[in-house]
KOLFIVEX-524250 format. One record per residue: residue in one letter; x, y, z of N, C-alpha, C in turn. Coordinates in steps of 0.05 Angstrom, whole numbers, plus 5000, padded with zeros to 4 digits. Example, Ala and Ser with C-alpha at 12.3 -4.5 7.8 and 13.67 -1.06 7.14 Angstrom:
BEGIN
a526448865156524649105156526449345156s525749555142527349795143525850015157
***
This chain:
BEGIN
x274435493429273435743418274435793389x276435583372277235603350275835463338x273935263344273535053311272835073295x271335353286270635453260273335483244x276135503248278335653231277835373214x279135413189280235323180276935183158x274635343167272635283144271535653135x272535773146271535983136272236083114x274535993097275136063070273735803049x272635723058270235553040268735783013x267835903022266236102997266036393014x265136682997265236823019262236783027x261336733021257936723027258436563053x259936343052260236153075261436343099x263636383095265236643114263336863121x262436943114259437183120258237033146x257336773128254836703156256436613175x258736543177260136383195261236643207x260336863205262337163214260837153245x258336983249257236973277259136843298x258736973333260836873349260436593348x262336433367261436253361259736173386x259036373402256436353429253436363417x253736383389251336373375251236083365x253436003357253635763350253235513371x254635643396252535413416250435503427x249235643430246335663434245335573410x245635483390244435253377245434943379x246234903403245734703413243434513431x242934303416240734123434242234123458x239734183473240634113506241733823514x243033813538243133423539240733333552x237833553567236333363575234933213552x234933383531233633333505235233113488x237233103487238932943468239632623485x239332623508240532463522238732313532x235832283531233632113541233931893513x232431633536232931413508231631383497x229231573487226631513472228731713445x230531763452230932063430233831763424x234931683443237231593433236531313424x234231263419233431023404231631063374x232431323380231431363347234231433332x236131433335238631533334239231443303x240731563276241731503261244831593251x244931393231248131433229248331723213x250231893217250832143200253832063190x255432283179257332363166259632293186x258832393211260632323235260732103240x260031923233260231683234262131513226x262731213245265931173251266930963224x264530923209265430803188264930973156x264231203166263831393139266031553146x267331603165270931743175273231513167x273131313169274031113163274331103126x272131063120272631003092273031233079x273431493091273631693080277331813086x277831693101281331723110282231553087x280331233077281731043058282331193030x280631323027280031412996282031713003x282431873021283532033021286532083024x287331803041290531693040290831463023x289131382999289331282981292430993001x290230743009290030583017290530403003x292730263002292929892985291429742994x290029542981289429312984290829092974x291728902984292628612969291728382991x291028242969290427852984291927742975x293127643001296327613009296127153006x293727173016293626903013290326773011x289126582996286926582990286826132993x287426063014289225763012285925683020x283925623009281125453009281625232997x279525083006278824852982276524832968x274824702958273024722929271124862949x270424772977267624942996267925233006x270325273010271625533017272525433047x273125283053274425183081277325263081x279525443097282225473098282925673115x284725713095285626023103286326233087x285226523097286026673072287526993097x288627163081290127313090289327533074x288427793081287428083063288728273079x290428363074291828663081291228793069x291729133083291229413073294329473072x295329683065297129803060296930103070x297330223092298130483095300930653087x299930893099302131033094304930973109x304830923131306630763151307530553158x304830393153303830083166302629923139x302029643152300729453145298729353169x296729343156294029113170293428973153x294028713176292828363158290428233172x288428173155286128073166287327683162x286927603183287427303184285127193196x283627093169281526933171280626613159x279426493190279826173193276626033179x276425943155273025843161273025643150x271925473165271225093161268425123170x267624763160265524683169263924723190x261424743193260324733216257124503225x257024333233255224133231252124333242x250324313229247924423233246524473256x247224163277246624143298248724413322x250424543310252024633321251324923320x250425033291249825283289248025443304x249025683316247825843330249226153325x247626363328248626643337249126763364x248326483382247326473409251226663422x251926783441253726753458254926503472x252926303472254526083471255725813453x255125933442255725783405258625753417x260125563412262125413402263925413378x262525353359263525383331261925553308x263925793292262625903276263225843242x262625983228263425873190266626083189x266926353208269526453206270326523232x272126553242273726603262276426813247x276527113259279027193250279827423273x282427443261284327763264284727913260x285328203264287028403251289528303264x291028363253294128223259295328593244x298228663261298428893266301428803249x301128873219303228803197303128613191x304328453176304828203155305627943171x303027733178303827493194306327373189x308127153201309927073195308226763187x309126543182308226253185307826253219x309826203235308926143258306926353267x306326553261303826713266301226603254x301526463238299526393219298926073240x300425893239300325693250298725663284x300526013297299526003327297126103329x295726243300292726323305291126163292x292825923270290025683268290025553290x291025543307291025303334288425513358x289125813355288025923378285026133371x284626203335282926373337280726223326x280725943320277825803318276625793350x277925803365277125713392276126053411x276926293399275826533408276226573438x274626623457275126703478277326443494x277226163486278526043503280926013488x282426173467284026193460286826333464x288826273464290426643475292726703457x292626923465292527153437295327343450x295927453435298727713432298427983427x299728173430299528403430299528433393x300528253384300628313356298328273345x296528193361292928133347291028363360x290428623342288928763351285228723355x285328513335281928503342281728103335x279328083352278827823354275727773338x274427693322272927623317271127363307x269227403294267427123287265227163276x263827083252261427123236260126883226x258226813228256226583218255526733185x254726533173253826543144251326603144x249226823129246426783124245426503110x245726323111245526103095245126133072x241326173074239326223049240926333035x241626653041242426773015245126723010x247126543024249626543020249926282993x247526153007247425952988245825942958x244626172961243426292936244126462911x246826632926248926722910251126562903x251526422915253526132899252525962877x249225972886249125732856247725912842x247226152844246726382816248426362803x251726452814253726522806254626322782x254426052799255425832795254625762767x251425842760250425692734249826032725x251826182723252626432698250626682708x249126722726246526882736246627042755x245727292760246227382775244027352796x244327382830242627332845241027432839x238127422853234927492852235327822879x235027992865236428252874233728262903x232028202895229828252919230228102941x231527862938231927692961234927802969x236727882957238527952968238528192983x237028422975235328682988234328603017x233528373011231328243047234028243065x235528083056237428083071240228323084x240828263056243028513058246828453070x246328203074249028113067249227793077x251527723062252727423062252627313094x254527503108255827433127255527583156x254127573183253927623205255627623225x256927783234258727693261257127763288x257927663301256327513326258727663354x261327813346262727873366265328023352x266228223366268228363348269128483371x271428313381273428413416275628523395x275928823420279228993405279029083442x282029223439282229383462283129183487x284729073480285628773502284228573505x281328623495280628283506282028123496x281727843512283327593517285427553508x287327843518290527803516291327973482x288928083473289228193441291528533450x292528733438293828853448291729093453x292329233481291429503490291329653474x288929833486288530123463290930283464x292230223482294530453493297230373466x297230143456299130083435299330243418x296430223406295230393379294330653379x294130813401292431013406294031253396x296431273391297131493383298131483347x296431303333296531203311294831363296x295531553272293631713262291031563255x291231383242288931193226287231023254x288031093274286831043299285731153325x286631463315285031643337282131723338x281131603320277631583316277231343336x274731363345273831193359272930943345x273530733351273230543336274430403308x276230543300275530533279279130313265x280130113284280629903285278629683278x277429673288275329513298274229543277x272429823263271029863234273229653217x275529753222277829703195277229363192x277029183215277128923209275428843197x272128913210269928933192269829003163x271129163159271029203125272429163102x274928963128276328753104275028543095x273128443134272628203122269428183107x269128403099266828453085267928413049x270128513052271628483024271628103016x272228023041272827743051270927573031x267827713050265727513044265327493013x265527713001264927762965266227482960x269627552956270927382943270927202959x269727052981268926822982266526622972x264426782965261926702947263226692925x265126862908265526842879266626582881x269526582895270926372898270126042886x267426072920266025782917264125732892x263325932881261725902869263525912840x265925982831267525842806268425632804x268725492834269225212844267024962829x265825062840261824922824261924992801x262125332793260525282761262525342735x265425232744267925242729266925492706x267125472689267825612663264925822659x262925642681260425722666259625982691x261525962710260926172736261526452727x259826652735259926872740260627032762x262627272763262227422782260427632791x259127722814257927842819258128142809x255728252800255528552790256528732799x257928812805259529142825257629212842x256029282833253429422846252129212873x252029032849251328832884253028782899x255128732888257828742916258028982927x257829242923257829462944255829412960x253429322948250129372969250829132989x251929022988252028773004254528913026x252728933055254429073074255228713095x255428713119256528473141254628573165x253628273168250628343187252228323203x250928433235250928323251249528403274x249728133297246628113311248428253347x247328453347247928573369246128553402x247128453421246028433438246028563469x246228583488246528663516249128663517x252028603508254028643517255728923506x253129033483254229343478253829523500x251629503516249229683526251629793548x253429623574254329723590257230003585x257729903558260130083545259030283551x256530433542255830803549255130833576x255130703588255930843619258630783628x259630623615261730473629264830823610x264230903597264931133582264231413585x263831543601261431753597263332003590x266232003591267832283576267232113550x267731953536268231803509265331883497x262731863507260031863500259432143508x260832233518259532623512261832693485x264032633482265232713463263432613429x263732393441261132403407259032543413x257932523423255032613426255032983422x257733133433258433353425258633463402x260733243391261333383363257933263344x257833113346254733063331252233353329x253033483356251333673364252433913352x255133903351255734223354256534163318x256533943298256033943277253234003271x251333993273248534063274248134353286x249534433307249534733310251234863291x252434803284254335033259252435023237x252134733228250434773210247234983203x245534973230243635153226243735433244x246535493246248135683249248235923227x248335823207249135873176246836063171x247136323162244936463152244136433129x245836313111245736323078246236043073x245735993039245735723037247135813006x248935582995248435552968247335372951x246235432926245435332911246634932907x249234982914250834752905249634562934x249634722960249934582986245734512986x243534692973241034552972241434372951x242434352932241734082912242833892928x245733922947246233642963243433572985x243333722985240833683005238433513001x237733622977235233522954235833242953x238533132947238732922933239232692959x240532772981240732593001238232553013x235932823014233632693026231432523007x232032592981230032482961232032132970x233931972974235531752975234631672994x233631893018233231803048231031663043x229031793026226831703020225431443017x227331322990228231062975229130852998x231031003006233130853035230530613051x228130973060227030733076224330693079x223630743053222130493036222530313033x225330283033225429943033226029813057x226329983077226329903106224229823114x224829473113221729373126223229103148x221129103173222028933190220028763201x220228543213217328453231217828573257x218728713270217928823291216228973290x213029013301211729143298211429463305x213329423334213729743333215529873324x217329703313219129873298217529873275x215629733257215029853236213129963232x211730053254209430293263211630533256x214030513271215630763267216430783239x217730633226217330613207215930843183x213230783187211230783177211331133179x211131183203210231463217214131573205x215431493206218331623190217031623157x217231493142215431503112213731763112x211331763123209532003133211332283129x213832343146215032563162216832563144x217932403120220332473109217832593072x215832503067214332633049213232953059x211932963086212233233094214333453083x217933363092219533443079220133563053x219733363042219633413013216933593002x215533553016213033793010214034033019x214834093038215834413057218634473043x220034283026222334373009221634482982x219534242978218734452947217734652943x216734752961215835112968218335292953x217535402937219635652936220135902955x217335932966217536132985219136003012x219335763025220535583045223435653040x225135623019228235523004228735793007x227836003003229036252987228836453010x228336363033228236543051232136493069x233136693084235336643104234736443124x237536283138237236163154235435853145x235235813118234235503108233835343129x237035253134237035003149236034983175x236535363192235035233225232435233214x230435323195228835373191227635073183x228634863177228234553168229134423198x230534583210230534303234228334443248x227634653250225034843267223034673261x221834623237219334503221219534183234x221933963224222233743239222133783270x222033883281222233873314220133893322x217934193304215034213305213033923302x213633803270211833633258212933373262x215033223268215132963258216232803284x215032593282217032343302218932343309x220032293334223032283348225032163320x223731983308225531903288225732043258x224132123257223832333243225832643244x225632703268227732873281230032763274x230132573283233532493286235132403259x232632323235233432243212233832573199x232632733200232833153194235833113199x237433133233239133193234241333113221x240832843207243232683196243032833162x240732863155240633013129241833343132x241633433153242133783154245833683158x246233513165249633493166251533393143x249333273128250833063102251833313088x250633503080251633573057254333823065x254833863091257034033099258833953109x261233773094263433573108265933793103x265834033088267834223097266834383125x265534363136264934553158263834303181x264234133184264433943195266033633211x267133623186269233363182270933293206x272033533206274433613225273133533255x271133473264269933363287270933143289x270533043272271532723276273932613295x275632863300278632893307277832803342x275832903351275532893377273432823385x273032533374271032353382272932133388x274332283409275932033428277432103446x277731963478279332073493280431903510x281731983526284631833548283531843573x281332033574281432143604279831963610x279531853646278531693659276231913677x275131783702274731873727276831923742x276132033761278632183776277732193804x277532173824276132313857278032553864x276432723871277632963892277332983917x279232863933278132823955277833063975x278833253961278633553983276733673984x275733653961272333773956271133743978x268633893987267633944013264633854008x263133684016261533514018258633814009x259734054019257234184011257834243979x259734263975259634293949258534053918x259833883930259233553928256733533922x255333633938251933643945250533863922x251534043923251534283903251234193881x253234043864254333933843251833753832x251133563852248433353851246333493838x246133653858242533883853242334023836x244734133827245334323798245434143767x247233923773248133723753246233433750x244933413766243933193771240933183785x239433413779237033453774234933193776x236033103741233932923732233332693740x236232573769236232483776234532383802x235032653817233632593838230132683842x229632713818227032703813225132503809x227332263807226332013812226031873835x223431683840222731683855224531433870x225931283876227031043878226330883898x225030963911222330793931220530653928x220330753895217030563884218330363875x217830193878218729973865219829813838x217330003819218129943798220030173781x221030283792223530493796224830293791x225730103804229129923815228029603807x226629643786225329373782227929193768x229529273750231329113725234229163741x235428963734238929013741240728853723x242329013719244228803705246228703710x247228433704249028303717250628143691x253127983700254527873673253427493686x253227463663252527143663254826983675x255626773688256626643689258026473677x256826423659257326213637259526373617x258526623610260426753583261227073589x260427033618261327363632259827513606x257427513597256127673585254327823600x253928063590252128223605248528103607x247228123628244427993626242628203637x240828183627237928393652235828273658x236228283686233728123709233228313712x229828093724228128233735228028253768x229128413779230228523817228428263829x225828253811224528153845223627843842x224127733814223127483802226027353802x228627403800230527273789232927273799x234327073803236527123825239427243814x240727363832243527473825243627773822x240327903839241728183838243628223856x244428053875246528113887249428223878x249028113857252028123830250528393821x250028563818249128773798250928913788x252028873767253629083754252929473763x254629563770254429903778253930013758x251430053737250230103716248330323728x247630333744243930493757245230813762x246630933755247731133756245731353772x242531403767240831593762240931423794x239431133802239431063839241631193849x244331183840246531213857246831473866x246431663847245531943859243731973878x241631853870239231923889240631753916x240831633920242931473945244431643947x245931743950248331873955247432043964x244632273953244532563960242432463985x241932273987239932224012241432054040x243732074036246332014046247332284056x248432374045249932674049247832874070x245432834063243732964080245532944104x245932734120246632734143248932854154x250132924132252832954146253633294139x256033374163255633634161257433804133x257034044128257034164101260234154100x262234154127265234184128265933974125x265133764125266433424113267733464083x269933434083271233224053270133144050x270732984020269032814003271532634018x273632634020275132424024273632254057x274132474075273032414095270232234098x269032304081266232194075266731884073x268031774039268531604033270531434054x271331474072272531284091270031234100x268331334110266331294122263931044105x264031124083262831004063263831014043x264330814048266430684019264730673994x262730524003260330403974259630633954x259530953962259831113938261631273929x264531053934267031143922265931193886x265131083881263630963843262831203832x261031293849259131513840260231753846x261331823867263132063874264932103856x266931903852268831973821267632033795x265031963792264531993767263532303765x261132353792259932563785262132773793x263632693806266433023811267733023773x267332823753269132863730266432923709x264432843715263532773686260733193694x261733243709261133533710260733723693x263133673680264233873660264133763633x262933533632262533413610258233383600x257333563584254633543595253233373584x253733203557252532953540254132683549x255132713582256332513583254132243597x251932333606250632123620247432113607x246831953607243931853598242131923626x240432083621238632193631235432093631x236331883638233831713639234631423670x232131303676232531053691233130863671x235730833686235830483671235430263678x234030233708232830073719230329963720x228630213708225830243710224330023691x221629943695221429663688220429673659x220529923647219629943625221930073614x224429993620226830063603226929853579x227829963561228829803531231429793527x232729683526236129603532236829703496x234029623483234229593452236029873447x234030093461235130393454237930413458x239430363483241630353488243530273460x242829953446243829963420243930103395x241430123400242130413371242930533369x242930673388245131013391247530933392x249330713401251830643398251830503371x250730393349250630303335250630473311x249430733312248330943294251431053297x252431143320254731223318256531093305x256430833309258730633293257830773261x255430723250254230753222252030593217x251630413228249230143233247730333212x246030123197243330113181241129953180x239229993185236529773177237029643203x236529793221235829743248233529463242x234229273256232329043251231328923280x230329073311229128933319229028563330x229928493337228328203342227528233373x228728343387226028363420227628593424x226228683450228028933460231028893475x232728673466234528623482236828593462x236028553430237228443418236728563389x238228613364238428733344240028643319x238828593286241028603279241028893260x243128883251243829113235246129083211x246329273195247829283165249929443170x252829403169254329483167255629553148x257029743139259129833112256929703084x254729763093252729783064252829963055x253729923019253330103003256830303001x257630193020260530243021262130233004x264430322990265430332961267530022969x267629772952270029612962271929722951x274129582950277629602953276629762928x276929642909277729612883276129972870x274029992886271630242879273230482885x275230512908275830782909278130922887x277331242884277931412865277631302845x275631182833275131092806272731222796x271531412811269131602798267031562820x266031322829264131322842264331452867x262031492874262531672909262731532928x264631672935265231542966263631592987x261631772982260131853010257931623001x257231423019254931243023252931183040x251331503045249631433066246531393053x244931233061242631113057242930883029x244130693038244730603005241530513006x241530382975240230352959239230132942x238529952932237329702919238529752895x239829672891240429732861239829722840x240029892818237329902795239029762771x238929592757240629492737239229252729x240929232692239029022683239628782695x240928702703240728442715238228362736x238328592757236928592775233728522764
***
């Protein structure tokens, strides 16, 4: 009931409109049936809350060291190199391995073998034998083993073409060909980025009460955006190697635009159910930043020019967003359409000059434009208010698990279903193509997979993903039994919805905690599931390759080391192609 304190002395104009309770302020909240279907969470974009625009915004604001501690290559860039940050407390060292890789070998596949880098975050300043025990163990990745002193495990393949295109620009004095580098959008891809204990790396529970780590993710961001620092000065590197005296370094501008691809697949998708307090907490503050915002009766002058100028960028942004997926660039297409609308219904003077601007711009988007369209409004109505916002960021993360109550009384239990879980049992789970998809982990790389129930074997293995069946099971279960039964009592009886009983007795009270849709159904898109965890990370230029699989731009347009408090802005959402004579 407090989170407005501490923005109401912003302006008094601001304090005025914010003088509303704050029961006004959630009744401008999207509902979760609305926010939580995956046609809405596959249009999903990155905003302000986002875990790598909180991230680089803690760097620039606790004014963060950088040093490269060790840079030990040879003329190709094969070695080892070492890039730490410097905190207020601490040190983080990125320890990163990259050699050869024979052609016949290269893949992005999950079962690839060998990549062009293999690295760490290493938790303070390696020793030698730290350095020694992770060239022996982190080229080799999952069959490797690892220490509590290694918080994240990773691995990135090279774009070839353009990696190899910015080396021999460089090399003979030139700067790359800006349009081909635009197509792409960075050097370097990672293919896998384990934190949080995998294969022996240290528990979240080490780090969790670490200021620079109570954001979600944002370890994990941190490694990514060293070794994005990585990839730069590894193209310059190789490429002064080749063109000695006559090499150039890359333009500033193109080294910011150049973000770290990477190709995301089915082993994100189980995390948002496998989370559902963690995934209502974002999904909260996202919302209840968008409700404060068109909360606001008044606007200023200073807060519409931010406005003006992030959507006129949004514009630019994605125009140049082009993909071969065809339905993503139908959407596309129909977003272009809905973001010129905008800009027509802004240049109205009579539109701007009236109270209540902003609900009055997400009113208009909700009326006129595409789910993506919508969802791209909400990330613009949030950019420009990071004093009356920011502070969200704080609790987009939590400790709490599931829990069972086993005293609870089966009528209540039942209650809980029909009140909370509606959308669930409105499904039909009899038809067949209801319960058509299941997912299970591969054998081969314990990766997550999705069959088809009735063509393919191993639904026996099904991962406990079907949340929306398990209710409907359960409540056609409970029928039978009388209203004075425990839940405990029950579950002796039937053990098999111990799963679903814990979740739906916790995730109650949590209302953006579950996806409100079938995830079984045969016309599910696993794709959507990525975006919306991806948008949250910050992802850009959603790129499509089937519905199972994605790549995307990370820390594009992001300020490097060397960029912060030096004038340029640190806020970098929708970057941009860069306009310069070289280009």
């Amino acid at each position: 009931m407090n989170f407005l304190k501490g923005h109401l002395d912003h302006s008094k104009k601001m304090k005025k409109s914010l003088s509303k309770s704050v029961s006004v302020v959630a009744e401008n909240m999207r509902s979760p049936e609305k926010v939580m279907c995956l046609s809405r969470m596959g249009s999903s974009f990155q905003t302000r809350l986002s875990f790598m625009r909180s991230l680089t915004r803690r760097i620039s604001r606790e004014k963060w060291k950088f040093e490269k501690l060790r840079f030990d290559l040879d003329e190709n860039g094969y070695g080892t190199s070492i890039f730490a940050v410097h905190l207020p407390e601490r040190t983080y060292s990125l320890i990163v391995f990259t050699n050869y890789i024979d052609p016949e070998m290269r893949t992005d596949r999950v079962v690839a073998e060998v990549w062009d880098a293999t690295f760490n975050l290493f938790d303070g300043i390696p020793s030698e034998k730290d350095i020694k025990r992770l060239a022996d163990n982190t080229p080799k990745q999952e069959a490797g083993r690892f220490s509590p002193s290694e918080l994240v495990l990773a691995r990135a393949n090279k774009s070839l073409r353009l990696f190899e295109h910015v080396v021999t620009s460089l090399s003979e004095g030139r700067q790359p060909d800006m349009d081909l580098l635009a197509s792409v959008g960075y050097l370097m891809r990672t293919t896998a980025v384990y934190g949080s204990g995998k294969f022996g790396c240290a528990d979240r529970e080490k780090i969790s009460d670490r200021p620079e780590a109570k954001g979600a993710f944002q370890i994990e961001m941190l490694a990514v955006y060293l070794f994005r620092w990585f990839t730069i000065e590894l193209v310059e590197y190789i490429a002064g190697k080749r063109g000695g005296s006559t090499a150039v370094n890359l333009d500033s501008e193109f080294s910011r635009y150049l973000g770290i691809g990477n190709a995301t697949g089915l082993g994100m998708a189980p995390f948002l159910i496998k989370h559902p307090v963690l995934i209502h907490n974002w999904v909260s503050a996202r919302e209840t930043a968008l409700a404060r915002v068109i909360s606001l009766e008044s606007h200023t002058s200073s807060t519409m020019q931010h406005f003006r100028e992030i959507l006129d960028k949004a514009v630019e942004h994605v125009a140049e967003w082009n993909v071969d997926d065809e339905q993503q660039t139908d959407r596309i297409l129909r977003l272009r359409k809905d973001l010129q609308k905008l800009l027509n219904w802004c240049s109205r003077k009579e539109n701007v000059e009236k109270p209540e601007l902003w609900k009055r711009i997400f009113q208009y988007a909700e009326a006129n434009f595409s789910l993506e369209g919508q969802e791209l409004t909400v990330s613009l109505l949030i950019e420009p208010h990071g004093e009356l916002v920011d502070d969200l960021t704080d609790s987009m993360q939590t400790s709490l698990g599931t829990k069972i109550d086993p005293k609870m009384g089966i009528k209540q239990l039942k209650k809980l279903l029909e009140e909370c879980f509606d959308w669930a049992l409105e499904i039909d789970f009899d038809y067949r193509e209801n319960q058509r998809r299941f997912w299970y982990y591969s054998e081969e790389k314990l990766e997550p997979r999705f069959g088809d129930r009735y063509s393919d074997p191993g639904a026996e293995q099904e991962m406990p993903l079907a949340v929306a069946r398990d209710v409907y099971m359960l409540h056609k279960q409970l029928i039978n039994f009388s209203a004075d039964i425990s839940v405990g009592r029950f579950l002796l009886l039937h053990p098999e919805f111990r799963q679903i009983v814990r979740r739906i007795q916790t995730v109650v009270r949590f209302p953006y905690a579950e996806i409100r849709d079938n995830i079984i159904q045969s016309k599910t898109r696993p794709i959507d599931l990525l975006r919306f965890k991806l948008a949250f990370f910050g992802a850009s230029k959603f790129d499509p390759k089937s519905e199972l699989w994605t790549r995307i731009t990370m820390f594009q347009g992001a300020p490097l080391p060397g960029q912060f408090g030096t004038g340029q802005s640190e806020e970098w959402a929708f970057p941009l192609k860069p306009r310069t004579e070289a280009a």
